[in-house]
PDB file of N, CA, C, O and CB in Angstrom:
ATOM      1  N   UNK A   1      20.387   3.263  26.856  1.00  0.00           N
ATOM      2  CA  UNK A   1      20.139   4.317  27.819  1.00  0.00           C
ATOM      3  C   UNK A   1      19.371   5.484  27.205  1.00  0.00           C
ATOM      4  O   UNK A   1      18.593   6.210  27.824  1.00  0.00           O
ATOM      5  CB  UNK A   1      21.445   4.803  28.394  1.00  0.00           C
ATOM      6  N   UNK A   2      19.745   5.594  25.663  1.00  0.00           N
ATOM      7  CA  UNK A   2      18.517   6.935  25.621  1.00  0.00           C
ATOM      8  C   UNK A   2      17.323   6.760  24.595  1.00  0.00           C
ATOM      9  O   UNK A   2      16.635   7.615  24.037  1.00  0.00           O
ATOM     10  CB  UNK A   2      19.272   8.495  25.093  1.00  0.00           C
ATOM     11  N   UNK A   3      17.299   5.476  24.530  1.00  0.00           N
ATOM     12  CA  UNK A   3      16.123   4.977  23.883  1.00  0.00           C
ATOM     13  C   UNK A   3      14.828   5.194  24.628  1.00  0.00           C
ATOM     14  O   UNK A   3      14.895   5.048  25.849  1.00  0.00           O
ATOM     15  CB  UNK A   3      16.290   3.578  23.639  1.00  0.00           C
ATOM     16  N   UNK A   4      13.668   5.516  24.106  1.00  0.00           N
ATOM     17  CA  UNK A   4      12.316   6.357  24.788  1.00  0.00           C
ATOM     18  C   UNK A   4      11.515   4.568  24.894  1.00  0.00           C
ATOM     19  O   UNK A   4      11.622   3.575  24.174  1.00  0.00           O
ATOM     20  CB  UNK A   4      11.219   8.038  23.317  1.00  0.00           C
ATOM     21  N   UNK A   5      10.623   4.899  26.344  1.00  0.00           N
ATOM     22  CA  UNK A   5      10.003   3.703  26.942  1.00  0.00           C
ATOM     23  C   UNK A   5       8.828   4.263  26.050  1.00  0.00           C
ATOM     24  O   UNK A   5       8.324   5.386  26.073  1.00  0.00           O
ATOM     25  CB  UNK A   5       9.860   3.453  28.785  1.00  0.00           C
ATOM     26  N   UNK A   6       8.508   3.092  25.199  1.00  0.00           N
ATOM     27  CA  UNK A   6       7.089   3.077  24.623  1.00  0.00           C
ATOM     28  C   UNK A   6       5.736   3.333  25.293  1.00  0.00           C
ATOM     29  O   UNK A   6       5.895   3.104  26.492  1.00  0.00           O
ATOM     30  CB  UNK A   6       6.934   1.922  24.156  1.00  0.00           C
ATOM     31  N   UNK A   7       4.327   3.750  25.019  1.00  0.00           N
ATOM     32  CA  UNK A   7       3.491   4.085  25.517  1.00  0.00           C
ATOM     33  C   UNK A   7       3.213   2.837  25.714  1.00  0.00           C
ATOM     34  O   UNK A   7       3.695   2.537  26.806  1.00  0.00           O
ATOM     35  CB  UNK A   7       2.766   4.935  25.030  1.00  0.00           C
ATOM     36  N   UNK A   8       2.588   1.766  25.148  1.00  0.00           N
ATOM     37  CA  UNK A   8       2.361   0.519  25.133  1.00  0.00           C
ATOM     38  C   UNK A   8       3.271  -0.584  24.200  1.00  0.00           C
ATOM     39  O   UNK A   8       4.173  -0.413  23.379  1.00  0.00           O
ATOM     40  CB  UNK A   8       1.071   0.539  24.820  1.00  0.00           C
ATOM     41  N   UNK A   9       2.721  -1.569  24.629  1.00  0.00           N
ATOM     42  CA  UNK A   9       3.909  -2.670  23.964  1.00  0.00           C
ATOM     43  C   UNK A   9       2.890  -3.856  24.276  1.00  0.00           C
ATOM     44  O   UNK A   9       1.894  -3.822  24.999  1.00  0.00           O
ATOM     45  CB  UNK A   9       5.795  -2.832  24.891  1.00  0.00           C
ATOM     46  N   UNK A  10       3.467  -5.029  23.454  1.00  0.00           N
ATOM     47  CA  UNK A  10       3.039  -6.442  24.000  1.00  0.00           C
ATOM     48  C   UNK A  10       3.494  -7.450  24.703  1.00  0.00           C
ATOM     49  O   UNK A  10       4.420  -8.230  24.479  1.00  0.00           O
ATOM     50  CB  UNK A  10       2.809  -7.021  23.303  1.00  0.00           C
ATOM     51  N   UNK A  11       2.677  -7.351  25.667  1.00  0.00           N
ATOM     52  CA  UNK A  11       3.496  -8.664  26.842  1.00  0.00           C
ATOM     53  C   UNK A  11       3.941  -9.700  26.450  1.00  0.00           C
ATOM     54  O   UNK A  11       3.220 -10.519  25.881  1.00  0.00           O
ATOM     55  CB  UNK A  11       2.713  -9.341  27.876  1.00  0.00           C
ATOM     56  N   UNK A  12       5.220  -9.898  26.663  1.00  0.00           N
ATOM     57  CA  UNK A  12       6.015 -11.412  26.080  1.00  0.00           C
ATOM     58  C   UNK A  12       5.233 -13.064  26.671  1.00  0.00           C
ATOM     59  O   UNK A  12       5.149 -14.142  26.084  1.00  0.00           O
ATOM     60  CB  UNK A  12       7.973 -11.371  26.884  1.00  0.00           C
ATOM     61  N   UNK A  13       4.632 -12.523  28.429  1.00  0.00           N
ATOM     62  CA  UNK A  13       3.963 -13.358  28.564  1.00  0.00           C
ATOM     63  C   UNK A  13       2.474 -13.890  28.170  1.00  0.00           C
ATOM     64  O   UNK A  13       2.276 -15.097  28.030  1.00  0.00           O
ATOM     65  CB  UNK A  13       4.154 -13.274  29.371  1.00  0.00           C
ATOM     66  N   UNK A  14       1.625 -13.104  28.031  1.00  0.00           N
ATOM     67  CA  UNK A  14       0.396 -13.207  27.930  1.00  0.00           C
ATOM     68  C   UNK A  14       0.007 -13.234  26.109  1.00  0.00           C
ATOM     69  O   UNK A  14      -0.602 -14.075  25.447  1.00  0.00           O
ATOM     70  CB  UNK A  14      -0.199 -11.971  28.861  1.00  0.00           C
ATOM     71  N   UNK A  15       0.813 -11.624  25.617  1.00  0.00           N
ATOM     72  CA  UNK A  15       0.404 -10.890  24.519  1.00  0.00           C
ATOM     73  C   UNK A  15      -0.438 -10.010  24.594  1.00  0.00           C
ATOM     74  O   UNK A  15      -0.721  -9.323  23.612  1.00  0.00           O
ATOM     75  CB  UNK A  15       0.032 -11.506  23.703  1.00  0.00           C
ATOM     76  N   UNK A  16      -1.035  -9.843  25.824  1.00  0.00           N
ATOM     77  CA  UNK A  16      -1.417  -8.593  25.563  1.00  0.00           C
ATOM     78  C   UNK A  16      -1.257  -7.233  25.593  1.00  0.00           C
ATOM     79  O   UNK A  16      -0.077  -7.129  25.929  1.00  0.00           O
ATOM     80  CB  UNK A  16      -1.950  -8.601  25.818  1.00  0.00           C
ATOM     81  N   UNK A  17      -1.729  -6.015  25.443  1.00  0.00           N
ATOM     82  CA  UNK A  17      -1.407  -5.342  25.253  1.00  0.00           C
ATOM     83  C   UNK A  17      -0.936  -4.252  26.888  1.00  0.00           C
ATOM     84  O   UNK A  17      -1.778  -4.293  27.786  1.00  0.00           O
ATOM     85  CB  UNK A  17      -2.242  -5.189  24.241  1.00  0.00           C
ATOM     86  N   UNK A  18       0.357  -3.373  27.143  1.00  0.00           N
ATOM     87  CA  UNK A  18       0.902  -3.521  28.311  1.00  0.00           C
ATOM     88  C   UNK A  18       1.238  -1.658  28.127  1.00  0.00           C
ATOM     89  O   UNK A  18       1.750  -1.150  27.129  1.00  0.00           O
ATOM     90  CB  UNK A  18       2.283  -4.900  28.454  1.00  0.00           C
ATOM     91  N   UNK A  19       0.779  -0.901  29.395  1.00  0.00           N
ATOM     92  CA  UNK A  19       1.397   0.413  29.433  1.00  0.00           C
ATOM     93  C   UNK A  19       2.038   0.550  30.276  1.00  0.00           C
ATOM     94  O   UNK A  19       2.404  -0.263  31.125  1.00  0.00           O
ATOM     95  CB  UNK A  19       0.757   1.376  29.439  1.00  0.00           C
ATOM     96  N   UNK A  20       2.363   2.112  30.091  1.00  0.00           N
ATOM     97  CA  UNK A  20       2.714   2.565  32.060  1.00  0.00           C
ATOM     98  C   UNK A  20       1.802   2.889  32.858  1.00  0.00           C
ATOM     99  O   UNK A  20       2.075   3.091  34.041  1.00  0.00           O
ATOM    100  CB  UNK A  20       3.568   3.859  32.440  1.00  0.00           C
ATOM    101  N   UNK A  21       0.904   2.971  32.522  1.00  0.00           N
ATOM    102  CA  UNK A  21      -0.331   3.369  34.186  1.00  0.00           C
ATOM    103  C   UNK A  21      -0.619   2.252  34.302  1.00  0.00           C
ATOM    104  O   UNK A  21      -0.972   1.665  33.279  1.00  0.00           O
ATOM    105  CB  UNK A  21      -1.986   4.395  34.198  1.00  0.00           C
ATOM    106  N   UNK A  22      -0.588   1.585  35.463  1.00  0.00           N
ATOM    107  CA  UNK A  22      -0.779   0.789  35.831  1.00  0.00           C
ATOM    108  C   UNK A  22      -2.487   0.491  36.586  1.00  0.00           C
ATOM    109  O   UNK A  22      -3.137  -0.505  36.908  1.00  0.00           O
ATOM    110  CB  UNK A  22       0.324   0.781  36.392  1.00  0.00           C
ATOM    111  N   UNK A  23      -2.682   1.933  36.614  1.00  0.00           N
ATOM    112  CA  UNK A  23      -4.337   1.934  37.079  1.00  0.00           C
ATOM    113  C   UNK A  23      -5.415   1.850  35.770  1.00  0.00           C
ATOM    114  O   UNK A  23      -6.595   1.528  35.630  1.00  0.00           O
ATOM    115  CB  UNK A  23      -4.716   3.535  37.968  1.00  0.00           C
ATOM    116  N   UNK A  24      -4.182   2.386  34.787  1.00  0.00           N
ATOM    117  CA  UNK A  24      -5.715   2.610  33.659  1.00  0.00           C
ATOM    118  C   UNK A  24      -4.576   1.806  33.044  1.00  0.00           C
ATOM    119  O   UNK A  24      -3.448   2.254  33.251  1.00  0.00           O
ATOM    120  CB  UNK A  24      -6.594   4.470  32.781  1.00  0.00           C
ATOM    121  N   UNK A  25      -4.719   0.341  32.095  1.00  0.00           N
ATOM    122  CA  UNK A  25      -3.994  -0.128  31.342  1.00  0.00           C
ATOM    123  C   UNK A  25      -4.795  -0.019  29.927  1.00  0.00           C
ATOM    124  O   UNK A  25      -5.917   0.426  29.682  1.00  0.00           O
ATOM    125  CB  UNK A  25      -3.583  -1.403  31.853  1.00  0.00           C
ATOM    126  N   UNK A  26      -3.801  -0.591  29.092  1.00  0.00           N
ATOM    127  CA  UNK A  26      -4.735  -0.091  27.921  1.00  0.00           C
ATOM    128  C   UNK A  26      -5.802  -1.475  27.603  1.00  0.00           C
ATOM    129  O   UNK A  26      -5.843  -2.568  28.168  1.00  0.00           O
ATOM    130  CB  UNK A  26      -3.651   0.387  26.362  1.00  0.00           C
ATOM    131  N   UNK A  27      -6.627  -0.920  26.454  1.00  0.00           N
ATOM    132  CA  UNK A  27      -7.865  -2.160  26.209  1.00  0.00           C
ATOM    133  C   UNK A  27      -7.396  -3.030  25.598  1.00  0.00           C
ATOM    134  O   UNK A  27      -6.696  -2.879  24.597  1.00  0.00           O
ATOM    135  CB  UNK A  27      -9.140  -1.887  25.435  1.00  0.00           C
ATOM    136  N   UNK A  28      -7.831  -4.493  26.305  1.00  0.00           N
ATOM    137  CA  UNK A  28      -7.482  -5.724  24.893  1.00  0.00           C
ATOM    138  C   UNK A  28      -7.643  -5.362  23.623  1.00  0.00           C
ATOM    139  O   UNK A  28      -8.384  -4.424  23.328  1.00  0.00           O
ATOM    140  CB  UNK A  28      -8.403  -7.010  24.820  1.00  0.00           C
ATOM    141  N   UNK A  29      -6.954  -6.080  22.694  1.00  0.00           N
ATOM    142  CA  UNK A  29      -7.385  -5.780  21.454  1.00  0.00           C
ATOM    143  C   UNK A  29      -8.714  -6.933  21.395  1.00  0.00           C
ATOM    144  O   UNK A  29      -8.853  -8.035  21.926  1.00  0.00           O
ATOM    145  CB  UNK A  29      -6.068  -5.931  20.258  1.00  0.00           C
ATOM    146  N   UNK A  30      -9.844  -5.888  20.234  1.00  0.00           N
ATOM    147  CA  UNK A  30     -10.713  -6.788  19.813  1.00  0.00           C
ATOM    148  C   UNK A  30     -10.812  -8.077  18.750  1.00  0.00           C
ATOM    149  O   UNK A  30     -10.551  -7.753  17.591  1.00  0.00           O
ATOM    150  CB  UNK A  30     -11.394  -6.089  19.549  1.00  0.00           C
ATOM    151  N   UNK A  31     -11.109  -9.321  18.931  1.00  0.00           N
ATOM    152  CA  UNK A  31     -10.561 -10.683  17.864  1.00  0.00           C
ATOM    153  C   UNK A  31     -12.099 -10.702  17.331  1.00  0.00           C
ATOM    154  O   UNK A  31     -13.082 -10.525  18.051  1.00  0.00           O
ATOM    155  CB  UNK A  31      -9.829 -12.572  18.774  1.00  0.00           C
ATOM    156  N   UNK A  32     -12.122 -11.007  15.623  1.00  0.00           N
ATOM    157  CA  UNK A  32     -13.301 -11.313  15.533  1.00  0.00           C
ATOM    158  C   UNK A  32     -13.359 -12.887  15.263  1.00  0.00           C
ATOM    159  O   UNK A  32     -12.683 -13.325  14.333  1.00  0.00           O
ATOM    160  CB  UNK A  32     -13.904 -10.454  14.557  1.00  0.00           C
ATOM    161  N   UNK A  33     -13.910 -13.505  15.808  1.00  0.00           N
ATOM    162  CA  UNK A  33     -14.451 -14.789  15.928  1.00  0.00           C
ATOM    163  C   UNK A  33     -13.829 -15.376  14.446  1.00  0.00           C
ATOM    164  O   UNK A  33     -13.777 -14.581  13.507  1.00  0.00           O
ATOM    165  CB  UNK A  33     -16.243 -14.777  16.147  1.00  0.00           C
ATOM    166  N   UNK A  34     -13.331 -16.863  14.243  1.00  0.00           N
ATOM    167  CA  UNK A  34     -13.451 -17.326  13.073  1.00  0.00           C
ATOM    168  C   UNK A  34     -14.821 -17.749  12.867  1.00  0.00           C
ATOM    169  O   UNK A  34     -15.692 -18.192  13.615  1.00  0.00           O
ATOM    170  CB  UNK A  34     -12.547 -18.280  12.859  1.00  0.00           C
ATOM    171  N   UNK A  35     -14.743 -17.438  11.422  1.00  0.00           N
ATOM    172  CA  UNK A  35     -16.353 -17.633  10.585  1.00  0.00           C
ATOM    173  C   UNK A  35     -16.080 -18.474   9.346  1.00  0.00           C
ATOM    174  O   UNK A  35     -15.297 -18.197   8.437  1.00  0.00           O
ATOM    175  CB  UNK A  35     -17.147 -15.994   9.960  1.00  0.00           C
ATOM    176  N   UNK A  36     -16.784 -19.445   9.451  1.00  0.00           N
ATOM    177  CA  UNK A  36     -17.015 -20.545   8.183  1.00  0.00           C
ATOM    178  C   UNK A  36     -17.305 -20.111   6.879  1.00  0.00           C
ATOM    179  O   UNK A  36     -17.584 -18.940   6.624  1.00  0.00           O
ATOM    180  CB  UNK A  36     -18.145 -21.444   8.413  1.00  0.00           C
ATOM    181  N   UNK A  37     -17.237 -21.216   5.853  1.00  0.00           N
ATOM    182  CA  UNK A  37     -17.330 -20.342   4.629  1.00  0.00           C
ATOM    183  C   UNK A  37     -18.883 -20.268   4.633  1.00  0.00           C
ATOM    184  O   UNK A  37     -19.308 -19.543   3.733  1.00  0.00           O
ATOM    185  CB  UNK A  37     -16.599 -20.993   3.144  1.00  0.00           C
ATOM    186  N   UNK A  38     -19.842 -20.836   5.422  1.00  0.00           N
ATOM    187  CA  UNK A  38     -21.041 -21.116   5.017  1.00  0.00           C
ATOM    188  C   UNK A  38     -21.280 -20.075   6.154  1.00  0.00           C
ATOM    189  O   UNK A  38     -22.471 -20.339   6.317  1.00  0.00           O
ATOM    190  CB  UNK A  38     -21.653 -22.689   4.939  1.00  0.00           C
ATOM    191  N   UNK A  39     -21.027 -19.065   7.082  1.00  0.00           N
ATOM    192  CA  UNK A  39     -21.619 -18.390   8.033  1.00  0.00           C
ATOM    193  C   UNK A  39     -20.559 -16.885   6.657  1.00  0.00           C
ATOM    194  O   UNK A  39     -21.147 -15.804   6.685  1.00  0.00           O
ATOM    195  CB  UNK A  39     -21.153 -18.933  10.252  1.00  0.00           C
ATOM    196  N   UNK A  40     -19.836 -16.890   6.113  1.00  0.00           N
ATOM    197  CA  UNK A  40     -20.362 -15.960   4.968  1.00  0.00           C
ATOM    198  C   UNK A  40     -20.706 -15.954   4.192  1.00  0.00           C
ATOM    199  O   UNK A  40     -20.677 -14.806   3.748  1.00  0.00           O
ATOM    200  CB  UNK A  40     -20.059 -15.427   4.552  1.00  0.00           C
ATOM    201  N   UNK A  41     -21.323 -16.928   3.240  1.00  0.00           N
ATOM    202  CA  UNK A  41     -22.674 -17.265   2.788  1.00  0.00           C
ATOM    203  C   UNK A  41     -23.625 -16.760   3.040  1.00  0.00           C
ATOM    204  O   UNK A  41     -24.280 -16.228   2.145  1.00  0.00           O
ATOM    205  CB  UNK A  41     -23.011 -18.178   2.978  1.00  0.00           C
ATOM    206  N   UNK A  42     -24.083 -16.745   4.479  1.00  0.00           N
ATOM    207  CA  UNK A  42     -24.944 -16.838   5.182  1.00  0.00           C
ATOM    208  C   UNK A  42     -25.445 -15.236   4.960  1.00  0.00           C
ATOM    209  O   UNK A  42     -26.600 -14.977   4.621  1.00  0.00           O
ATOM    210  CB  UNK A  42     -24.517 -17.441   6.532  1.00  0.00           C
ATOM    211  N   UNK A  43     -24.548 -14.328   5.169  1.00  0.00           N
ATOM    212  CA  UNK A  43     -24.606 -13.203   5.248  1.00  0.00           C
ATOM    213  C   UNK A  43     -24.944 -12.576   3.969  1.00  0.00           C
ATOM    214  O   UNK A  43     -25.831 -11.775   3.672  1.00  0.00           O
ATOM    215  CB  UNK A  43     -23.590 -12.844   5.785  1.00  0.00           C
ATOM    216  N   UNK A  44     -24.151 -13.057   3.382  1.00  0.00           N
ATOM    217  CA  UNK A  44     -24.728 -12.572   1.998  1.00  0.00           C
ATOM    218  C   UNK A  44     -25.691 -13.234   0.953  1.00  0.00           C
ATOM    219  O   UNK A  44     -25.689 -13.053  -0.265  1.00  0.00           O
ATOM    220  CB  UNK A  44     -23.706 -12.363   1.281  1.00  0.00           C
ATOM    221  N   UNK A  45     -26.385 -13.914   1.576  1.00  0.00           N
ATOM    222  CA  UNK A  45     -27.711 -14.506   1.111  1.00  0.00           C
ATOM    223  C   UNK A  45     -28.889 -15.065   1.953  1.00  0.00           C
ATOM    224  O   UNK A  45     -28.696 -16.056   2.658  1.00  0.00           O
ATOM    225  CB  UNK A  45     -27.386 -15.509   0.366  1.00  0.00           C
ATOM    226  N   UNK A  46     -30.145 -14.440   1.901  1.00  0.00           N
ATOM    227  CA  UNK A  46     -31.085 -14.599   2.603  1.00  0.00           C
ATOM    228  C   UNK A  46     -31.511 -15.950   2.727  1.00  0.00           C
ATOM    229  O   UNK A  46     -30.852 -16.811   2.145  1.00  0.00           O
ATOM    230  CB  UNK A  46     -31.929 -13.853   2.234  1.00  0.00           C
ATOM    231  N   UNK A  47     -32.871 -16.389   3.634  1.00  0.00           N
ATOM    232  CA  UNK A  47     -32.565 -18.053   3.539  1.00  0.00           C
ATOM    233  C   UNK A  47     -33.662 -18.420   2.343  1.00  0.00           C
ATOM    234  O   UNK A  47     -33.787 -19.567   1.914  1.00  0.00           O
ATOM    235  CB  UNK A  47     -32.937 -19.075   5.262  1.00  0.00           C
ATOM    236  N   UNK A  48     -34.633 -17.010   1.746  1.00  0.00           N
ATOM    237  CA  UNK A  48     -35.361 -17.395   0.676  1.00  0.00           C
ATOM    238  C   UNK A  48     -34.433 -17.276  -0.512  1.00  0.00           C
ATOM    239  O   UNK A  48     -35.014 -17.732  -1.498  1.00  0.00           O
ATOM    240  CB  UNK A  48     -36.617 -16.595   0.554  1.00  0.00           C
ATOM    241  N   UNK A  49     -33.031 -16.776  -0.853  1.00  0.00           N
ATOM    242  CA  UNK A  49     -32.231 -16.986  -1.873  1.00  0.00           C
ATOM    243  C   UNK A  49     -31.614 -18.685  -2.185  1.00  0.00           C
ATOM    244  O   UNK A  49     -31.573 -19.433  -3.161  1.00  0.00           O
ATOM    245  CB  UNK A  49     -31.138 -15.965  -1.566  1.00  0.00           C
ATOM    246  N   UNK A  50     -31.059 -18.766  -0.280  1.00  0.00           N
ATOM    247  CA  UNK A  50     -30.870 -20.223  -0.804  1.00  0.00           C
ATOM    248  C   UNK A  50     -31.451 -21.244  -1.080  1.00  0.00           C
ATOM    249  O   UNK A  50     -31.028 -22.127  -1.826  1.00  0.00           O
ATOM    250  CB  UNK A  50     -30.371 -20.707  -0.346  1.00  0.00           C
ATOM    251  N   UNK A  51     -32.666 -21.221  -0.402  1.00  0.00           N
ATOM    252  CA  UNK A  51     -33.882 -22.130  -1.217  1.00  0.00           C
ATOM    253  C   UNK A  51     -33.857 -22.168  -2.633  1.00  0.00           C
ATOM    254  O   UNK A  51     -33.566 -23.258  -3.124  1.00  0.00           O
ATOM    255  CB  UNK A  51     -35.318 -21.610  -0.954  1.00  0.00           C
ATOM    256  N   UNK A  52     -34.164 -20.959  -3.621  1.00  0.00           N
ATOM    257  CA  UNK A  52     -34.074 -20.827  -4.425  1.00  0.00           C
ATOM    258  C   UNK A  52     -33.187 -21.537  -5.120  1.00  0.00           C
ATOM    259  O   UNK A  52     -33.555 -22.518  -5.766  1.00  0.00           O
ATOM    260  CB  UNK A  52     -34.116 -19.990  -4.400  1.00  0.00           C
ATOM    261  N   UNK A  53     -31.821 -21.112  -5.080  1.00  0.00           N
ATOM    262  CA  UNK A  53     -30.680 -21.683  -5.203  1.00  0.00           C
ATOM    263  C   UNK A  53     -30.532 -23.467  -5.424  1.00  0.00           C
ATOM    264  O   UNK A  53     -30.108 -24.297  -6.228  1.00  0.00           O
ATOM    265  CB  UNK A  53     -30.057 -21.178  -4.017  1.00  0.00           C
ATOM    266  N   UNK A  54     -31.260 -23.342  -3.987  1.00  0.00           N
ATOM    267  CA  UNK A  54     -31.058 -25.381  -4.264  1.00  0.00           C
ATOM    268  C   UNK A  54     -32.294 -25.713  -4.904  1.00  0.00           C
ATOM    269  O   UNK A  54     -32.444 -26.891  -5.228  1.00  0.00           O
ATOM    270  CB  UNK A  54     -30.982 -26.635  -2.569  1.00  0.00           C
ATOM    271  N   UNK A  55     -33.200 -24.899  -5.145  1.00  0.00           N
ATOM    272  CA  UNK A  55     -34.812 -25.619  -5.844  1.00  0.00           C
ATOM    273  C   UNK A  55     -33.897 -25.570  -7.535  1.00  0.00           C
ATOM    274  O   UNK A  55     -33.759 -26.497  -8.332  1.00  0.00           O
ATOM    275  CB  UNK A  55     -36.953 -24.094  -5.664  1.00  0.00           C
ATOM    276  N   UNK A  56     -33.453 -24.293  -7.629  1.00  0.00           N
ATOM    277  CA  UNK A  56     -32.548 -24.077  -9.221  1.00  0.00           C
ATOM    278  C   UNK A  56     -31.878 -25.584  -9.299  1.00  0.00           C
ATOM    279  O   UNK A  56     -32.313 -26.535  -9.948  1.00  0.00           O
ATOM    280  CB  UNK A  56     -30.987 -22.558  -9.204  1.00  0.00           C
ATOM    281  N   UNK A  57     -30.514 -25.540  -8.328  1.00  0.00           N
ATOM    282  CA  UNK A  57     -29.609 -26.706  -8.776  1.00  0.00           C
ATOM    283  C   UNK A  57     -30.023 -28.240  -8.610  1.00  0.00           C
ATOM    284  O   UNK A  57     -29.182 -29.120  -8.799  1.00  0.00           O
ATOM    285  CB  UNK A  57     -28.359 -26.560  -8.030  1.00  0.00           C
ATOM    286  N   UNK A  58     -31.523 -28.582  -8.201  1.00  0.00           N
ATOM    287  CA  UNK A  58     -31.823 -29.791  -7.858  1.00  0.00           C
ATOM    288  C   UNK A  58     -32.595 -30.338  -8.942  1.00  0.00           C
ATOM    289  O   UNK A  58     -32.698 -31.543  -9.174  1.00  0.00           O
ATOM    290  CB  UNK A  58     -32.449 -29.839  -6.629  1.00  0.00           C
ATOM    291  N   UNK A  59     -33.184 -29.326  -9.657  1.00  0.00           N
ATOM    292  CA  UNK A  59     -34.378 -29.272 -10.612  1.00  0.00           C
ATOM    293  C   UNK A  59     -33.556 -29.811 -11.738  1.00  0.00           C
ATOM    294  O   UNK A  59     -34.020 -30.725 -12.419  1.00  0.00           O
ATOM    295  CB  UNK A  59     -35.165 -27.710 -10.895  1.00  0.00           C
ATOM    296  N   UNK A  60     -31.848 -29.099 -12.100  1.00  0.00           N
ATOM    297  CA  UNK A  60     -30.841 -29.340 -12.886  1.00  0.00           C
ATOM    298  C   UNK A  60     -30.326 -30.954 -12.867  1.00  0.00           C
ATOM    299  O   UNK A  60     -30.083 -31.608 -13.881  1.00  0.00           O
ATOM    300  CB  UNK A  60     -29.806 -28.358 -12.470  1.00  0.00           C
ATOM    301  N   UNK A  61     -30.210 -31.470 -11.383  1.00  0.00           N
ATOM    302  CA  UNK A  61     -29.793 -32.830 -11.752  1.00  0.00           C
ATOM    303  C   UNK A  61     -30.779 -33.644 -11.797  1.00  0.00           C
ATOM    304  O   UNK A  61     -30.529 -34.846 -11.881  1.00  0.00           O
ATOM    305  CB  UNK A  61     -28.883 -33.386 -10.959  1.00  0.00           C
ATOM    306  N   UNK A  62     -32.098 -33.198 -11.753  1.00  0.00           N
ATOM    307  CA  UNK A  62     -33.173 -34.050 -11.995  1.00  0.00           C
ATOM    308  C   UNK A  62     -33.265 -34.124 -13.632  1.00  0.00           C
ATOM    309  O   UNK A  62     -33.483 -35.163 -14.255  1.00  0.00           O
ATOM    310  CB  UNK A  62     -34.536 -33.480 -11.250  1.00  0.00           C
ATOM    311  N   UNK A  63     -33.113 -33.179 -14.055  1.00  0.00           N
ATOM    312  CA  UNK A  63     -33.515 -33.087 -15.634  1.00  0.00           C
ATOM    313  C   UNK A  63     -32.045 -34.080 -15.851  1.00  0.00           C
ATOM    314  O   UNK A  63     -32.316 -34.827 -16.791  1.00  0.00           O
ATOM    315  CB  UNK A  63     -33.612 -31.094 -16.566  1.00  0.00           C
ATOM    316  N   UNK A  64     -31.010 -34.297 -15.497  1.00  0.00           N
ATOM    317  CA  UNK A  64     -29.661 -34.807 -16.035  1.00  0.00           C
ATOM    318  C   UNK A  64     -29.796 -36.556 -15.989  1.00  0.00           C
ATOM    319  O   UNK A  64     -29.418 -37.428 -16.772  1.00  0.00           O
ATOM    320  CB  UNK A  64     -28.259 -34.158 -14.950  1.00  0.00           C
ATOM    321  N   UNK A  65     -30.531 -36.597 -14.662  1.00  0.00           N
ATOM    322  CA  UNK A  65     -30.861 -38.104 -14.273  1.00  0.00           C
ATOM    323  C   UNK A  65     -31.659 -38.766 -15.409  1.00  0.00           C
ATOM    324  O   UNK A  65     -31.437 -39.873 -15.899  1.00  0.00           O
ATOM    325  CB  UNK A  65     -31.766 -38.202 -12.865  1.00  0.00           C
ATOM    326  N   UNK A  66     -32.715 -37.813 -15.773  1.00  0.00           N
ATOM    327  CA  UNK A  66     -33.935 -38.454 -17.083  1.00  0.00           C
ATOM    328  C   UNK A  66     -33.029 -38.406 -18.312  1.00  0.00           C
ATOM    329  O   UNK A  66     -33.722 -38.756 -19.267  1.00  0.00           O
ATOM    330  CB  UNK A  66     -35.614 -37.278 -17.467  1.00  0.00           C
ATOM    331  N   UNK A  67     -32.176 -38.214 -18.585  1.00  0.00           N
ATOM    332  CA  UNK A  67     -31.411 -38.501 -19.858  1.00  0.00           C
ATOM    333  C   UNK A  67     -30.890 -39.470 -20.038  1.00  0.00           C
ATOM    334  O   UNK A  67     -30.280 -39.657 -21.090  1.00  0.00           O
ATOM    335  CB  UNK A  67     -30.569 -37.833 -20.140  1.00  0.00           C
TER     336      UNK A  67
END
């Protein structure tokens, strides 16, 4: 009985997020997308790095093959 009604809370049904105004409710929360290990890669290397990259490591098992 003298416990205070929260401003918002999370709906047991849905999960989302739940107030008392019922005209203005509050905003979904924002999800960021799952991202692969190769879409952060991606980000942190241009596509003339990874060229590079594989011209480097291809050149390596070519020289390994002639031995």
């Amino acid at each position: 009985m003298e416990a205070e009604i929260p401003n918002e809370w999370d709906c047991p049904r849905c999960g989302l997020p739940g107030g008392q105004d019922q005209k203005n409710p509050p905003a979904a929360p924002r999800t960021e997308p799952y991202k692969t290990h190769l879409a952060y890669v991606k980000e942190r290397r241009s596509d003339a790095d990874g060229e590079a990259i594989l011209a480097e490591a291809l050149e390596r098992l070519r020289q390994r093959r002639q031995i």
